[in-house]
VODO-671334 format. One record per residue (C-alpha): residue in one letter; x, y, z. Coordinates in Angstrom, 2 decimals, padded with zeros to 5 digits, m for minus. Layout:
BEGIN
+------+---------+---------+---------+
: rose :    east :   north :      up :
+------+---------+---------+---------+
:    a :       X :       Y :       Z :
...
+------+---------+---------+---------+
% end
This chain:
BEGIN
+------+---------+---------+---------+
: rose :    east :   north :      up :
+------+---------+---------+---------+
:    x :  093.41 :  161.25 :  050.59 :
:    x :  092.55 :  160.70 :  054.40 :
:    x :  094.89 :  161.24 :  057.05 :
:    x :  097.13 :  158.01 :  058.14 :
:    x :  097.98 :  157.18 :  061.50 :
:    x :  101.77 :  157.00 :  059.81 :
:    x :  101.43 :  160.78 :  061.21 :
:    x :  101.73 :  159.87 :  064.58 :
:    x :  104.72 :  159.24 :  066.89 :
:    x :  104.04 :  155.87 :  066.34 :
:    x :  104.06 :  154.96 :  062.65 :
:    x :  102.07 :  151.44 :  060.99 :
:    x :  104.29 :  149.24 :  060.18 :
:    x :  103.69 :  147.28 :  056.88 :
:    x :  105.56 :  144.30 :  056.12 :
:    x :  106.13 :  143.64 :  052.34 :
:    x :  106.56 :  139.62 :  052.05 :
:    x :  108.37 :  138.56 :  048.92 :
:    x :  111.05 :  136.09 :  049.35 :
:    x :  113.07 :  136.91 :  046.52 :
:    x :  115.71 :  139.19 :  045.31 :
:    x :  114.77 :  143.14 :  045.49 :
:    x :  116.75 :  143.90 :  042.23 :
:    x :  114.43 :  141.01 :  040.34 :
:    x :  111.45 :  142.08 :  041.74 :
:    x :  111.02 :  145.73 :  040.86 :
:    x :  107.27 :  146.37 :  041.98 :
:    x :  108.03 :  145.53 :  045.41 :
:    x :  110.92 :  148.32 :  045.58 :
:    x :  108.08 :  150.49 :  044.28 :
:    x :  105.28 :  149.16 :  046.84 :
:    x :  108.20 :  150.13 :  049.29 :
:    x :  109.05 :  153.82 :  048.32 :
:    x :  105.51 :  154.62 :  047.72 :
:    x :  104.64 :  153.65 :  051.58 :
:    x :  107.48 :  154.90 :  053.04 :
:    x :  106.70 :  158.42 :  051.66 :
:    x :  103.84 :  158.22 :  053.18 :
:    x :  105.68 :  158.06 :  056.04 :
:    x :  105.08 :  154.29 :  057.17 :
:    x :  107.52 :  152.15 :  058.97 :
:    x :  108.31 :  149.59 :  055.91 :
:    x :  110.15 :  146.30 :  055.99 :
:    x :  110.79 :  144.35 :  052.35 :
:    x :  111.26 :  140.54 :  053.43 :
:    x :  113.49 :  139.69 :  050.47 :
:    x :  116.33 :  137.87 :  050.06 :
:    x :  119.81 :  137.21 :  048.31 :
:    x :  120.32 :  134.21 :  047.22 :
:    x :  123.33 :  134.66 :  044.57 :
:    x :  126.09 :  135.71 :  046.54 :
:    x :  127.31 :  137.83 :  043.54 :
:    x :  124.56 :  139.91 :  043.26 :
:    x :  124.95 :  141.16 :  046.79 :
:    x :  126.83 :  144.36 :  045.74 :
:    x :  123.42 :  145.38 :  043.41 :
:    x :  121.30 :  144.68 :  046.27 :
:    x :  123.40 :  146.77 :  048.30 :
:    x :  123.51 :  149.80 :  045.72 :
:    x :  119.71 :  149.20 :  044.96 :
:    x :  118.93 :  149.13 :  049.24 :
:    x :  121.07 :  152.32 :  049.94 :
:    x :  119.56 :  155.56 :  051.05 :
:    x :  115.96 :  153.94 :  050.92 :
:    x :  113.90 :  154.71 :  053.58 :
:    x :  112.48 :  151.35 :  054.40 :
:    x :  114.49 :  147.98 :  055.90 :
:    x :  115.81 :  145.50 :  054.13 :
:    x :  115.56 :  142.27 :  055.29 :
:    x :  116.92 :  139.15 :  053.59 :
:    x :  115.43 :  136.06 :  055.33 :
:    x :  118.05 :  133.78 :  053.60 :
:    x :  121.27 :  135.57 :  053.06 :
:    x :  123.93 :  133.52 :  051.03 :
:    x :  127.16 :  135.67 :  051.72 :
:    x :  127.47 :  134.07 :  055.32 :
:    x :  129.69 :  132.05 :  055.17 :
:    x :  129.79 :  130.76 :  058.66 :
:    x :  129.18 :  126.46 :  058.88 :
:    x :  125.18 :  127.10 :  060.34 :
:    x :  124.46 :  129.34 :  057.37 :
:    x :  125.94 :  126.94 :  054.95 :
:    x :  124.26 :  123.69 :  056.27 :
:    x :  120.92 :  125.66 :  056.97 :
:    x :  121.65 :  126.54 :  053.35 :
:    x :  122.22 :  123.30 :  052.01 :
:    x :  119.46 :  121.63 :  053.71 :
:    x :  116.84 :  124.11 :  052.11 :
:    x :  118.33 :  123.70 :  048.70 :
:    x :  117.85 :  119.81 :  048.93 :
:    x :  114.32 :  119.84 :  050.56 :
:    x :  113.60 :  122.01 :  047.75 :
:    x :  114.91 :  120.18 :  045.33 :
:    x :  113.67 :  116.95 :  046.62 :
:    x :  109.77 :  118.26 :  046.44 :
:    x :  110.46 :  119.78 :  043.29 :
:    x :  111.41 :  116.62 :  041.74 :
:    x :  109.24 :  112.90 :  043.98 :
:    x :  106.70 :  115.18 :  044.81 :
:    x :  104.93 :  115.37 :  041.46 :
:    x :  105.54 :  111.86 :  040.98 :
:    x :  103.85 :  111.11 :  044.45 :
:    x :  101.00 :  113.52 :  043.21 :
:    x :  101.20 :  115.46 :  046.62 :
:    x :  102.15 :  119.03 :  047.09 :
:    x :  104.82 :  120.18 :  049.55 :
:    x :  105.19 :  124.31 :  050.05 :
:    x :  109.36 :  123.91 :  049.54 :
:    x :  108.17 :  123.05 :  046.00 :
:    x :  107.73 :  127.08 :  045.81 :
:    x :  111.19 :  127.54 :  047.03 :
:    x :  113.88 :  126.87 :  049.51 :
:    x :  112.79 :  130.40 :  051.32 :
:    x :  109.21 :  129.49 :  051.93 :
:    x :  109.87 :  128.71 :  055.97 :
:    x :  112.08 :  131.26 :  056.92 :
:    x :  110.23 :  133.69 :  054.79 :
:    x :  107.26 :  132.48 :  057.36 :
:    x :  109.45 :  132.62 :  060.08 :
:    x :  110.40 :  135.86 :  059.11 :
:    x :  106.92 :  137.30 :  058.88 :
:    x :  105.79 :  135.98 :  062.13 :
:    x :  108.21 :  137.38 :  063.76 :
:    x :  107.87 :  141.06 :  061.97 :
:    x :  104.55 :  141.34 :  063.63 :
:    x :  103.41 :  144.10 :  061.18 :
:    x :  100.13 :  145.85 :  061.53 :
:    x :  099.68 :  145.20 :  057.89 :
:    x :  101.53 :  142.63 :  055.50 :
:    x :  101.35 :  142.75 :  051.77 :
:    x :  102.08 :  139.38 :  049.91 :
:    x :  103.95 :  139.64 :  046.73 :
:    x :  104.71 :  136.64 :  044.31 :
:    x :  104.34 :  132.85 :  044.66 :
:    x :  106.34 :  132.63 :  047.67 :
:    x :  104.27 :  134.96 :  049.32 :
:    x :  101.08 :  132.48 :  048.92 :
:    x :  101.59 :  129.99 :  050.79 :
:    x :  103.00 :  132.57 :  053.85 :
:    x :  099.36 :  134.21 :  053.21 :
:    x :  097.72 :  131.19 :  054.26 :
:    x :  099.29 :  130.95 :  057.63 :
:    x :  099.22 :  134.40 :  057.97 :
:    x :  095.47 :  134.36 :  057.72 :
:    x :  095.17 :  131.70 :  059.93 :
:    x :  096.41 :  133.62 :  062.69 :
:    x :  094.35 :  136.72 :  061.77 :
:    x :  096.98 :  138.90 :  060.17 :
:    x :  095.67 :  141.55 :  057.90 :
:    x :  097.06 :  141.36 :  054.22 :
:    x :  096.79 :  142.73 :  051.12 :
:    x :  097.41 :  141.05 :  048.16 :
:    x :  099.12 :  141.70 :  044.89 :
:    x :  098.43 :  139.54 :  041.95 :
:    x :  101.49 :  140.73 :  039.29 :
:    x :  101.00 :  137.22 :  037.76 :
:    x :  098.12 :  134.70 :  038.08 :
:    x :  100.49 :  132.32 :  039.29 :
:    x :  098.86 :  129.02 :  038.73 :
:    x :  098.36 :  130.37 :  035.25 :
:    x :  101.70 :  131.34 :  034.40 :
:    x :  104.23 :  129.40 :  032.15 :
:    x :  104.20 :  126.63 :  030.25 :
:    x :  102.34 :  123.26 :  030.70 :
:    x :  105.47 :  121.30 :  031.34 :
:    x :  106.98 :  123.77 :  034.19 :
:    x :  103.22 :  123.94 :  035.96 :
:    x :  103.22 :  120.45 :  036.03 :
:    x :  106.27 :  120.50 :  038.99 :
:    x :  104.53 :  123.11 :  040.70 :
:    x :  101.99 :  122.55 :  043.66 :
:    x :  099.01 :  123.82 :  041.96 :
:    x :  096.71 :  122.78 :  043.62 :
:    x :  097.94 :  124.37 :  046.17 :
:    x :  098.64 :  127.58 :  044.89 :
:    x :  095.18 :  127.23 :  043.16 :
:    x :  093.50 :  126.99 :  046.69 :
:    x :  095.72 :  130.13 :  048.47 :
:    x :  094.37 :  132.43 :  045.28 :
:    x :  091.30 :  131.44 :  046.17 :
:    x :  091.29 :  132.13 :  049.86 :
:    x :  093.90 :  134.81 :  050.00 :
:    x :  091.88 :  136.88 :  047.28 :
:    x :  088.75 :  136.74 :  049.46 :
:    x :  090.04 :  137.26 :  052.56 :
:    x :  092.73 :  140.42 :  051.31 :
:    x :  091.42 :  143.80 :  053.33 :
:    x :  092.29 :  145.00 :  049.17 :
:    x :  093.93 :  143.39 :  046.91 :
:    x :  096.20 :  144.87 :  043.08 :
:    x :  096.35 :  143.49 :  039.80 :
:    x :  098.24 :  144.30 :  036.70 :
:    x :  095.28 :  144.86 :  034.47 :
:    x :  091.77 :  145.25 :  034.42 :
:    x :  091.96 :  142.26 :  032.13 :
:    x :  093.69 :  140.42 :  035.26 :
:    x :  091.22 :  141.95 :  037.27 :
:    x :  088.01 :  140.26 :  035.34 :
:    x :  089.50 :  136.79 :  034.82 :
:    x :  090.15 :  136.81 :  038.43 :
:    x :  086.55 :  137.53 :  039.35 :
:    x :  085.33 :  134.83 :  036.69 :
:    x :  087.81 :  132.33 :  038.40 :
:    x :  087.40 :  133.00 :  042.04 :
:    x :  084.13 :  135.50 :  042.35 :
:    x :  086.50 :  137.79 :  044.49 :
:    x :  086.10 :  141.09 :  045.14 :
:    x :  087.25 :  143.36 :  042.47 :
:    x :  091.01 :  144.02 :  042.74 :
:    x :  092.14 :  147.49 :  041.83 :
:    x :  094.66 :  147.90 :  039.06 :
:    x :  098.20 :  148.63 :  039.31 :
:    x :  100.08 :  149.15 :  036.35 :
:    x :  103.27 :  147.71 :  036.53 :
:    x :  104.97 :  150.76 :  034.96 :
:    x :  108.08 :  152.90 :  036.59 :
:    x :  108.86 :  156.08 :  038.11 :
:    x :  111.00 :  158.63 :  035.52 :
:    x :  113.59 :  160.16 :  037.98 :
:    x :  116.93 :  161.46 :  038.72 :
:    x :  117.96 :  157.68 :  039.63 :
:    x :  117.00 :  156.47 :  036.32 :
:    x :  118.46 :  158.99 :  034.14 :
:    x :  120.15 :  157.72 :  031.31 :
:    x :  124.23 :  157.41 :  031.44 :
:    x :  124.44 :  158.44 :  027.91 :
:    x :  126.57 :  155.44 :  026.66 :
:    x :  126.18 :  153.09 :  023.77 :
:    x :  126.82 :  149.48 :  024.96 :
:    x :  124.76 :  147.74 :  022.67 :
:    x :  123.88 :  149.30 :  019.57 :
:    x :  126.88 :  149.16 :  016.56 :
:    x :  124.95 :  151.13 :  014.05 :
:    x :  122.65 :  154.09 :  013.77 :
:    x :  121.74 :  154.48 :  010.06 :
:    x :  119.70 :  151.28 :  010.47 :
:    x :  117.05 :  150.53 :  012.27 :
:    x :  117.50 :  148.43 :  015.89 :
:    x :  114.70 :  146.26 :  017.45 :
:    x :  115.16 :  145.42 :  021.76 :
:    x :  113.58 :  142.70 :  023.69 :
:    x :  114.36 :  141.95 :  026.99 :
:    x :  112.90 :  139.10 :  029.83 :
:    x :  114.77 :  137.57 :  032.55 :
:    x :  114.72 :  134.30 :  030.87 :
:    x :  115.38 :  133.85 :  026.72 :
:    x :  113.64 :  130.77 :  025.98 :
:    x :  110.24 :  129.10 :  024.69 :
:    x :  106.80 :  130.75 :  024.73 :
:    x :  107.70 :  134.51 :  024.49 :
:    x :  107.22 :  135.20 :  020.82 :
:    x :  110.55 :  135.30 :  019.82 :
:    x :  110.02 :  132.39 :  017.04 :
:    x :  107.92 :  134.58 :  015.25 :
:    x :  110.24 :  137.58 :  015.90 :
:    x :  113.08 :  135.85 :  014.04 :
:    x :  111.01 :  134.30 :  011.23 :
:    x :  109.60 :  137.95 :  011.01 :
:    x :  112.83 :  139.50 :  011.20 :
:    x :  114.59 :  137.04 :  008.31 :
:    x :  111.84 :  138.70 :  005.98 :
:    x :  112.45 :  142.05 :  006.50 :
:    x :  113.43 :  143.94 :  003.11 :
:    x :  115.86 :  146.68 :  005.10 :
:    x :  118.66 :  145.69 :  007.26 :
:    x :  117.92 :  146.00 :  011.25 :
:    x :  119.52 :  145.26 :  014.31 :
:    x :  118.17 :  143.12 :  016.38 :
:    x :  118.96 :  142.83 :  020.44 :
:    x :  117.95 :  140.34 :  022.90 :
:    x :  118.80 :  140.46 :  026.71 :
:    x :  118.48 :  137.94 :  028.94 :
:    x :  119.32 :  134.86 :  030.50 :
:    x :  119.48 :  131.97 :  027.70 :
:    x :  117.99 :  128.53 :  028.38 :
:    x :  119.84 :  126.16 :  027.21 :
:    x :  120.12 :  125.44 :  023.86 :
:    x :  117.74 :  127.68 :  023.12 :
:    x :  119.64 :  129.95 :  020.94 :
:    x :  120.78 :  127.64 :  019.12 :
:    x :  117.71 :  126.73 :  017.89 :
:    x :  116.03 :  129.59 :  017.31 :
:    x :  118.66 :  131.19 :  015.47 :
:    x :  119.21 :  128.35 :  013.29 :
:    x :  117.04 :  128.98 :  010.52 :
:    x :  118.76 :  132.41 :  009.98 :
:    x :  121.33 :  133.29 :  006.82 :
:    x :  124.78 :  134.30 :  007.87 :
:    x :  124.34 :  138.22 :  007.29 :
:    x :  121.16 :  137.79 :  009.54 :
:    x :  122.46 :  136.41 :  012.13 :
:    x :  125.65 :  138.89 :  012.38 :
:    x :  123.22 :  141.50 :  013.27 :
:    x :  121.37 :  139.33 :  015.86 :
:    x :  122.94 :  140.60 :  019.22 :
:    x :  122.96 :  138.81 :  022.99 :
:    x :  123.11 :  140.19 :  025.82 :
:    x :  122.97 :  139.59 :  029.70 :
:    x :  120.75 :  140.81 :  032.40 :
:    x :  121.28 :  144.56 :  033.61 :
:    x :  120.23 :  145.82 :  036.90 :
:    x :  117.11 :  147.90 :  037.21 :
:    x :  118.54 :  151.30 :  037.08 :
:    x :  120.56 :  150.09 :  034.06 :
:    x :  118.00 :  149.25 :  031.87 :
:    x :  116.22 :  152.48 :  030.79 :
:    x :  119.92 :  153.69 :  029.40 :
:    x :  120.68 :  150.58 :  027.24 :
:    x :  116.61 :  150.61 :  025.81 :
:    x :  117.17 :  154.12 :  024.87 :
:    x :  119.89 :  152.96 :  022.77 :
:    x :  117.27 :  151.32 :  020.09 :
:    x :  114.02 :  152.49 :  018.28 :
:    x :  111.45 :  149.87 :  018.48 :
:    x :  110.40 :  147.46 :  021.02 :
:    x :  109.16 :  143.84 :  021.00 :
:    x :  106.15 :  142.25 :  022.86 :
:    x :  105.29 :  138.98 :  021.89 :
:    x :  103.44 :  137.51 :  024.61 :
:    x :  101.48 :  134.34 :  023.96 :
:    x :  097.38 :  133.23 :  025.03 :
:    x :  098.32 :  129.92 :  025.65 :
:    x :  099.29 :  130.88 :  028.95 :
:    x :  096.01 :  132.95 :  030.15 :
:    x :  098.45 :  134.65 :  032.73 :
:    x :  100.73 :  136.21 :  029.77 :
:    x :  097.24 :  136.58 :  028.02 :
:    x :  095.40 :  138.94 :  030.54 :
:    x :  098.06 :  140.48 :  032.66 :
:    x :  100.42 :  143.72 :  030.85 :
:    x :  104.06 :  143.08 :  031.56 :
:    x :  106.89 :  145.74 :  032.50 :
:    x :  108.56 :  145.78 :  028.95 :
:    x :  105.54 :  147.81 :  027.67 :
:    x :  105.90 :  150.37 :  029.69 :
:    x :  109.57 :  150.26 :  030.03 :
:    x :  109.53 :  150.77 :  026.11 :
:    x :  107.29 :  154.16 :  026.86 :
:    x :  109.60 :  154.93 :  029.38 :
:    x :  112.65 :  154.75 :  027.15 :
:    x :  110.67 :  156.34 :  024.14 :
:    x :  110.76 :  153.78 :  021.91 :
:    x :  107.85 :  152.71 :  019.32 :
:    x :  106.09 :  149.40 :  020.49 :
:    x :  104.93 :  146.26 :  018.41 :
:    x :  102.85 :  143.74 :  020.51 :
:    x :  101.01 :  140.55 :  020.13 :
:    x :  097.35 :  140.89 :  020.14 :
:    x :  096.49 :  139.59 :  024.03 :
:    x :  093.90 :  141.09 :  026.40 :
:    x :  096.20 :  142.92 :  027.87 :
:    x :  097.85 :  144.63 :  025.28 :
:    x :  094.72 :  145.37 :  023.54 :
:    x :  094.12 :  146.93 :  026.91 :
:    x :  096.77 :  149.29 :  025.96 :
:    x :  096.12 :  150.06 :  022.42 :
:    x :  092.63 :  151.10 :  023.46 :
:    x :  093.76 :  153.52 :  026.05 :
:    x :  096.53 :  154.55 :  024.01 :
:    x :  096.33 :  153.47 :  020.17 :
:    x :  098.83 :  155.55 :  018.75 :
:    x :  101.16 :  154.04 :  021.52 :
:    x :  101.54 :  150.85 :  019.85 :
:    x :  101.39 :  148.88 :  016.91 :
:    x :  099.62 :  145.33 :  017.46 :
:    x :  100.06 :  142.36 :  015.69 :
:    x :  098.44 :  138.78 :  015.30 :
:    x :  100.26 :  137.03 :  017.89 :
:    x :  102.49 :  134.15 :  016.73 :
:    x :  102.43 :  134.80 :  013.03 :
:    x :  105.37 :  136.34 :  011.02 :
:    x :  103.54 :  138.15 :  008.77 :
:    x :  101.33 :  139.82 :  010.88 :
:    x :  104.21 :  140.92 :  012.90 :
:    x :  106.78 :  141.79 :  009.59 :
:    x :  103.47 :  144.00 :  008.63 :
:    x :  103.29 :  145.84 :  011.73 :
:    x :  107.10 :  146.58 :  011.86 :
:    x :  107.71 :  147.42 :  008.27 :
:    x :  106.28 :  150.97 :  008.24 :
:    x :  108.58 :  152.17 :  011.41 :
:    x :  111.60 :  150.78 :  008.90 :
:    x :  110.65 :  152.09 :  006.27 :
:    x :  109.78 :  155.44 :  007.55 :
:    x :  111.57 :  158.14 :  009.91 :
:    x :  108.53 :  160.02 :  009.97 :
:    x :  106.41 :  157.06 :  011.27 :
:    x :  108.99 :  155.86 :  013.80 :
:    x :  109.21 :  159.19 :  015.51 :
:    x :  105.83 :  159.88 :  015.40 :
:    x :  105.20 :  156.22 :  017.18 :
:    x :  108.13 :  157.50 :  019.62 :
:    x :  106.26 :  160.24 :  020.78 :
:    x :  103.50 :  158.88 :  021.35 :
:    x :  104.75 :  156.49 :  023.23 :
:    x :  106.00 :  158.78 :  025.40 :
:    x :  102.73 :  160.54 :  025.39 :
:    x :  101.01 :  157.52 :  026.69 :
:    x :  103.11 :  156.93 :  029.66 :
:    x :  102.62 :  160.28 :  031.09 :
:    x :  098.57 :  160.48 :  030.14 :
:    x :  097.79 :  157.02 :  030.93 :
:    x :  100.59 :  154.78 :  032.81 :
:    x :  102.81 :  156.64 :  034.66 :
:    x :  103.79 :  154.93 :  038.50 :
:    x :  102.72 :  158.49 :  040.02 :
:    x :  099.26 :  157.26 :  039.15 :
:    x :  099.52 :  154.29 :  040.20 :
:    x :  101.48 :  154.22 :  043.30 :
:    x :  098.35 :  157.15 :  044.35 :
:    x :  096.25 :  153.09 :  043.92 :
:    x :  098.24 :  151.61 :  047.06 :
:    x :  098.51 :  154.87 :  049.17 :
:    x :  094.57 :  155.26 :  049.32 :
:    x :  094.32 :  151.69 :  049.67 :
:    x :  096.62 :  151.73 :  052.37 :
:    x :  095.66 :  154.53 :  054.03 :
:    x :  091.80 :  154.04 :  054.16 :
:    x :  092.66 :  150.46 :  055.55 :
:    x :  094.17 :  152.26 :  058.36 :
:    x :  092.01 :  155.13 :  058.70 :
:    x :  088.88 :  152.77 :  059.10 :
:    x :  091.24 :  150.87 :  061.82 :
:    x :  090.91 :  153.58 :  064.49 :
+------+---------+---------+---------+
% end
């Protein structure tokens, strides 16, 4: 790797612009401790924006060797935070609701952080800024036009991502036109996939971004805490899935239809935040002993979440091609299923096939969206020990010969450091 200036008495300093919550956006906390080893001067524009999460953030923050900086903070409780507050939350709610219907685009319609996350960044006055997440577009844009260098991580295609009816409150044309620019005009720019990295190019002609796999670092502060919080049984089987949000267009329709089929009794676990009524109705169709074994669970924080997957055997991804972001990009849970050693069953997209031909022991893949497909693919791991620890394994196995973050946090260093190198 060539030498950084980061040696010198004076170190870069590299803004990471993000706008939300450190302990829900995990790849920025690794962007972070992979430059600060390097021995850069790092600052993670963030924020906290539920007051009751502030003690995580704190815990996550502590003994980190880069700055934390949350450019809205909502645990002042002083009258100028709270009506700064207040006014944010209603210009953002106001876009997010008469703009669509005035078919113009406002940038508070990514967020009530989107001007002090500017305001933030201006005023950082990094030698090198990298823009993470929606938030971060629009911030890009005015970055760029004051000639600020950037770099540019893609983790979703963001006016890809979701479903029809929540893109249609979104400013995508705006969005549409900051991927555009911002992915041209990046000194480099990440992806999740090479997948990512080729619809990208078809979509924009942009230079090739490099891939970043959105897998995590096996270390002392992840080590397991040996309890059993979710799991009641061990002599059968237990399926995990776990998102931020439980709701529509994540596969779990055909995970329940698939599970109500199965011939052997299973656990099944799903952690997240519900939308409403969505449980309801997705459980619905289940018989009585079914359901008993169908377990829900809340959110854990980051360093949590290894220990409580470890807990079960097999785990679910069920992304969906209708939404050509799920489609092409390869999510955490994979690899936080390798991480915890558990066998995998995904949906057929670009991106997991990705996986399976890297790695086709690691995972089992299924026809995405049908039952049977998926009841086929997770029968054999029931049915047999032998199979499930042998898909264990090599799960494991595949982490460590094909995913693991050392590899990939080695992507940003060079990146970083040849940007730097070719500054002098």
């Amino acid at each position: 790797m060539p030498p950084s200036r980061a040696t010198s008495l004076m170190p870069m300093h590299i803004a990471i612009v993000s706008g939300f919550q450190v302990i829900n956006n995990p790849r920025v906390v690794k962007e972070a401790d992979a430059l600060a080893e390097m021995g850069y001067r790092v600052t993670v524009l963030a924020a906290i924006t539920r007051r009751e999460d502030a003690p995580r953030i704190e815990a996550l923050v502590a003994g980190r060797d880069w700055t934390h900086v949350p450019v809205i903070d909502t645990t002042r409780t002083d009258a100028l935070s709270k009506a700064k507050g207040l006014l944010r939350r209603g210009a953002a709610r106001f876009s997010r609701e008469i703009a669509p219907r005035l078919n113009v685009e406002h940038p508070f319609q990514l967020g009530p952080e989107v001007y002090a996350l500017l305001g933030a960044a201006r005023r950082t006055r990094a030698d090198l800024y990298s823009l993470h997440l929606e938030k971060a577009l629009w911030v890009g844009l005015k970055l760029a036009e004051a000639n600020r260098p950037y770099r540019l991580d893609i983790e979703d295609w963001y006016s890809e991502d979701g479903l029809a009816k929540d893109r249609a409150a979104r400013p995508q044309r705006l969005i549409r036109e900051a991927e555009h620019r911002l992915l041209h005009g990046a000194v480099h720019t990440t992806a999740t996939s090479d997948a990512m990295a080729d619809a990208l190019i078809e979509a924009y002609g942009c230079p090739r971004p490099a891939v970043v796999h959105n897998s995590f670092p096996t270390t002392v502060r992840d080590a397991p805490d040996g309890k059993t919080l979710d799991r009641k049984r061990h002599d059968i089987p237990s399926i995990t899935w776990f998102s931020q949000t439980i709701g529509p267009g994540r596969g779990l329709e055909a995970l329940i239809k698939a599970y109500a089929g199965l011939e052997r009794p299973v656990e099944l676990h799903l952690r997240g935040t519900a939308r409403s009524g969505f449980i309801e109705s997705l459980l619905a169709p289940l018989e009585p002993a079914h359901r008993a074994r169908v377990y829900l669970h809340e959110q854990v924080p980051q360093d949590e979440l290894l220990s409580r997957l470890r807990e079960h055997d097999i785990g679910y991804c069920g992304e969906l091609s209708d939404c050509r972001s799920r489609d092409v990009t390869i999510t955490n849970k994979a690899f936080e299923y390798m991480r915890a050693g558990l066998a995998i069953v995904a949906s057929d997209t670009t991106g997991q096939r990705e996986i399976a031909a890297a790695a086709p022991n690691a995972l089992a893949l299924f026809k995405q969206g049908d039952p049977a497909s998926l009841a086929a693919a997770l029968t054999p791991l029931i049915e047999n020990p032998a199979a499930l620890n042998a898909a264990r394994d090599a799960s494991v196995d595949a982490l460590l010969d094909h995913f693991s973050w050392d590899r990939s946090k080695r992507v940003i260093q060079e990146q970083v450091a040849n940007y730097f190198e070719n500054c002098t």
